[in-house]
C-alpha positions, 0 to 999 in steps of 0.5 A, a space after each residue: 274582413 280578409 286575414 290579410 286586412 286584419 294583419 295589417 290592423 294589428 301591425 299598425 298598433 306597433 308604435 314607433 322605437 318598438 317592434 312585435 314579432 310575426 308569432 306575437 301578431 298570429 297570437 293577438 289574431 287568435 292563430 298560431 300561423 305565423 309565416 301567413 303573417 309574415 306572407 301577408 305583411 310582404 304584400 303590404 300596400 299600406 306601408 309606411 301607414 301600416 309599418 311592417 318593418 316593425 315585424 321581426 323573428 321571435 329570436 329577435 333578428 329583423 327577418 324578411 322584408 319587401 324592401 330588403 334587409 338593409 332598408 327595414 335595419 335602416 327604417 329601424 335605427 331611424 326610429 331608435 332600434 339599435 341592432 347590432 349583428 342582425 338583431 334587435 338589442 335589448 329585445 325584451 326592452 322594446 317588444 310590443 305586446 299586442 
């Protein structure tokens, strides 16, 4: 199984109204290289199956996305994440350990 396959396993367990951070996802794969997560979750053919815009900066902040930062803030709030000035509020409250 490809890095990228196993990115896109791990980013399916997030549940919908959580988010989990492109380092947590590298962790959970036994790896610290957080930026392949982030390359790999860019080139997603899965979506919405595989939601990568449940990925965000371990600050808490939405990070990048194929689609734009608008749409991912919107996919977000849509399933109950509220964000205020760019970042997750109340963070710790709905991150996803993997």
């Amino acid at each position: 199984m490809s890095f990228a396959e196993r990115v896109y396993l791990a980013c399916a367990r997030i549940p919908k109204g959580r988010v989990s951070t492109y380092g947590e996802i590298a962790r959970a794969l036994g790896c610290r290289a957080y930026r392949a997560v982030g390359n790999a979750l860019n080139k997603n053919p899965f979506s919405p199956e595989v939601p990568c815009h449940r990925v965000v900066k371990a600050d808490g902040s939405l990070g990048g996305f194929a689609r734009g930062a608008r749409k991912k803030k919107e996919s977000l709030e849509r399933e109950g994440i509220k964000i205020k000035n760019g970042t997750i509020e109340d963070f710790e409250k709905v991150f996803f350990r993997l």
